[in-house]
MARPA-664358 format. One record per residue (C-alpha): residue number from 1; residue in three letters; x, y, z. Coordinates in steps of 0.25 Angstrom, whole numbers, always signed. Example, Ala and Ser with C-alpha at 12.3 -4.5 7.8 and 13.67 -1.06 7.14 Angstrom:
<sites>
<num 1, residuo Ala, x +49, y -18, z +31>
<num 2, residuo Ser, x +55, y -4, z +29>
</sites>
This chain:
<sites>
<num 1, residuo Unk, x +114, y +14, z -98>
<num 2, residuo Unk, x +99, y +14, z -102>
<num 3, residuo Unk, x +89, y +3, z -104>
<num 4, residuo Unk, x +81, y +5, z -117>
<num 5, residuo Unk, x +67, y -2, z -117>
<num 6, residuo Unk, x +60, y -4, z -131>
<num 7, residuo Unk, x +44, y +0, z -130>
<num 8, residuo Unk, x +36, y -1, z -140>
<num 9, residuo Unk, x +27, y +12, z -138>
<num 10, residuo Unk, x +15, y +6, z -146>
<num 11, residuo Unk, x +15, y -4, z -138>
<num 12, residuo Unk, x +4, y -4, z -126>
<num 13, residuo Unk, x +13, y -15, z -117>
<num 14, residuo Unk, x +24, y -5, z -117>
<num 15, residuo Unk, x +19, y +3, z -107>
<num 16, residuo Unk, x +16, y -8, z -96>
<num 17, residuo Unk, x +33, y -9, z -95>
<num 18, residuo Unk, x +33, y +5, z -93>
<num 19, residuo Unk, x +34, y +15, z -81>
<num 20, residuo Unk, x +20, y +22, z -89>
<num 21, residuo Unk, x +11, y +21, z -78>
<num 22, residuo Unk, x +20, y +20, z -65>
<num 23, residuo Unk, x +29, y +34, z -68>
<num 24, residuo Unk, x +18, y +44, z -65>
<num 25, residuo Unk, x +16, y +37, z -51>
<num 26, residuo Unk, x +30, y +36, z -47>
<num 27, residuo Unk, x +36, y +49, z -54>
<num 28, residuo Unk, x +23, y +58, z -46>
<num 29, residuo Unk, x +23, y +49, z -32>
<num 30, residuo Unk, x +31, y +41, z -23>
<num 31, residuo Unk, x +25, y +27, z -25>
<num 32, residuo Unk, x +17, y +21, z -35>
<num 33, residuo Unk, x +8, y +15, z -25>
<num 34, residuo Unk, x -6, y +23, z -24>
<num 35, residuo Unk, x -6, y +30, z -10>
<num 36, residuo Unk, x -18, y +23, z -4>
<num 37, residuo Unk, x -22, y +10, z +2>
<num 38, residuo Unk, x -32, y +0, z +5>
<num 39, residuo Unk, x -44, y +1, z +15>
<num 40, residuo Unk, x -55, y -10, z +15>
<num 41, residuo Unk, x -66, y -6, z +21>
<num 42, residuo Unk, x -78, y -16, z +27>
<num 43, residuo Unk, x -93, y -12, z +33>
<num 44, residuo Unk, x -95, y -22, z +44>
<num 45, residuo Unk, x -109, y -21, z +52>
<num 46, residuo Unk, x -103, y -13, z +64>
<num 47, residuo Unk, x -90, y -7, z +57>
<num 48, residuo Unk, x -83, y -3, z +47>
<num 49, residuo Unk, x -69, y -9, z +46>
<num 50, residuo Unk, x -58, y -2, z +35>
<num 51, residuo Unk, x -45, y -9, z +33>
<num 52, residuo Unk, x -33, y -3, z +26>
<num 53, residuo Unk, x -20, y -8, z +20>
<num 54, residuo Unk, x -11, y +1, z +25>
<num 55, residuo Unk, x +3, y -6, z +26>
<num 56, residuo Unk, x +15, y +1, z +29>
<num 57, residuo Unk, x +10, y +11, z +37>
<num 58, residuo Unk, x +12, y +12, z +53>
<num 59, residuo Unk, x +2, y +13, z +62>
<num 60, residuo Unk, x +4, y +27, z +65>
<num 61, residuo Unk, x +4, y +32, z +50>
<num 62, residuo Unk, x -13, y +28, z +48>
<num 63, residuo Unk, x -23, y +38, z +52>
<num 64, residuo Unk, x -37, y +33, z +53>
<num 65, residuo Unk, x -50, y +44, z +56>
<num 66, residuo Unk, x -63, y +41, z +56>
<num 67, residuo Unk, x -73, y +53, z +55>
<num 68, residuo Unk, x -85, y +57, z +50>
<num 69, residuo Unk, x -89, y +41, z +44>
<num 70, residuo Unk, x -74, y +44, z +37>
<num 71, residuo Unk, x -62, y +35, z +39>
<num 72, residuo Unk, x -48, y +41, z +35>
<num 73, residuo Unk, x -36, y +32, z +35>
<num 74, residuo Unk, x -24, y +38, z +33>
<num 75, residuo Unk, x -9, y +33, z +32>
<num 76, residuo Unk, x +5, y +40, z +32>
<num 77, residuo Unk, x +18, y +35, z +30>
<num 78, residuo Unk, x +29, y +45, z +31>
<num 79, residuo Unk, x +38, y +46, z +24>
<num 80, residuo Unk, x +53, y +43, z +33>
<num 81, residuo Unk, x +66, y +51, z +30>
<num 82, residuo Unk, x +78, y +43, z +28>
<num 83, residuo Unk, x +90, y +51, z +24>
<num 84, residuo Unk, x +95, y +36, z +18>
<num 85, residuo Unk, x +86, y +37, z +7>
<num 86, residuo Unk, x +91, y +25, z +1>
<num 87, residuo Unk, x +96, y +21, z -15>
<num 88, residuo Unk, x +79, y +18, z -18>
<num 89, residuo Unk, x +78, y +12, z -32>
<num 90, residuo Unk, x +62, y +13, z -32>
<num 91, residuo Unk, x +54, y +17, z -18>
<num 92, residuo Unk, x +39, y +16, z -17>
<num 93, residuo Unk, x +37, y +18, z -1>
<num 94, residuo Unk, x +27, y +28, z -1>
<num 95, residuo Unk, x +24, y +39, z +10>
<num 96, residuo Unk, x +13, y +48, z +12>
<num 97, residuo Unk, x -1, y +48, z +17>
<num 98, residuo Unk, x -14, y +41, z +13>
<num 99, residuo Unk, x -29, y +43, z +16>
<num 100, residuo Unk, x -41, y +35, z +13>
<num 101, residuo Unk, x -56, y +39, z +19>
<num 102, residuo Unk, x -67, y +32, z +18>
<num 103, residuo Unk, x -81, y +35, z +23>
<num 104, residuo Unk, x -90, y +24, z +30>
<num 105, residuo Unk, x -102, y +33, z +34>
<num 106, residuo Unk, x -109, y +40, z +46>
<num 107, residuo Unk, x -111, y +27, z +55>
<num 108, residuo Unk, x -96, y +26, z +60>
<num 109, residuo Unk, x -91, y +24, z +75>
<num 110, residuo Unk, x -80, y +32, z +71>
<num 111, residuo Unk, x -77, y +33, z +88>
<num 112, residuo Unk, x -76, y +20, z +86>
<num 113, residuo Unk, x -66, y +15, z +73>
<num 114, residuo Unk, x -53, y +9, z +76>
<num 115, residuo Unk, x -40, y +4, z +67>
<num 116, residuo Unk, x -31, y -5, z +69>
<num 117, residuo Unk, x -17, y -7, z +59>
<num 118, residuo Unk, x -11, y -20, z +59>
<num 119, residuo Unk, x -1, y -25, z +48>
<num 120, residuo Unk, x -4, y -14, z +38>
<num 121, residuo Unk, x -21, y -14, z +39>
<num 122, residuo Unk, x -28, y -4, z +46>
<num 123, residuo Unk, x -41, y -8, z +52>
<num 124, residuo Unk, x -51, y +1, z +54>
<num 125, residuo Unk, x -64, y -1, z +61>
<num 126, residuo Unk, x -77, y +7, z +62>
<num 127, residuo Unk, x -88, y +4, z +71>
<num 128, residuo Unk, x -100, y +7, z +65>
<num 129, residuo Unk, x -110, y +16, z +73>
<num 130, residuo Unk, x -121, y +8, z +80>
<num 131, residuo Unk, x -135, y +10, z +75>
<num 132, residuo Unk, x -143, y +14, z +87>
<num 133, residuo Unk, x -159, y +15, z +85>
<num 134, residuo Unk, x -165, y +25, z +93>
<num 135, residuo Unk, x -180, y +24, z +95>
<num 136, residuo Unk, x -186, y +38, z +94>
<num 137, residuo Unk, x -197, y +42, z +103>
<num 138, residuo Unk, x -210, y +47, z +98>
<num 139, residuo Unk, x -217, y +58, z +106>
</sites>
């Protein structure tokens, strides 16, 4: 009926066979994947361009903002009602929402940004604002 497992209690290898360090994560969440993901971000001479690994998500489930020299990405996946809820052994398909914000500074185009989301990479790109010298006039 049961499976009895000899530990040696003293011994510090028995706990890398045990569920130690995993059970707080799936007993209090639904996954043990942290609920994040990747951005890269790159300064280039007339823009910044920020790339995040967002696959699984549709299109219409990321939110990108630019405001105030702050980029907010955000991704949602709902969560679907199926009334077959299926025999599931172990499920780690995680739902919910995420957000990252990073600031880049004053000297944004932020009219300007576009993003593009091709096979699970969103691209975002920022034009920089164009330095203009003005020349004062003395009186």
């Amino acid at each position: 009926m049961f499976n009895l497992v000899h530990r040696n209690l003293f011994s510090p290898f028995s706990l890398l066979n045990d569920d130690f360090f995993t059970l707080p994560m799936t007993v209090f969440s639904k996954t043990i994947t942290p609920n994040t993901f990747k951005v890269d971000i790159q300064e280039k001479e007339t823009a910044y361009q920020l790339n995040a690994e967002l696959a699984g998500y549709d299109k219409g489930d990321l939110e990108v903002k630019v405001q105030n020299g702050t980029v907010t990405i955000k991704a949602e996946k709902k969560e679907e009602i199926n009334e077959d809820k299926g025999n599931y052994i172990h499920r780690e398909t995680s739902y919910g929402s995420v957000t990252r914000q990073f600031y880049l500074g004053t000297n944004l185009d932020e009219a300007n940004a576009e993003a593009k989301y091709e096979n699970g990479i969103l691209s975002i790109i920022i034009p920089k604002k164009t330095k203009t010298d003005k020349t004062i006039e003395i009186k």
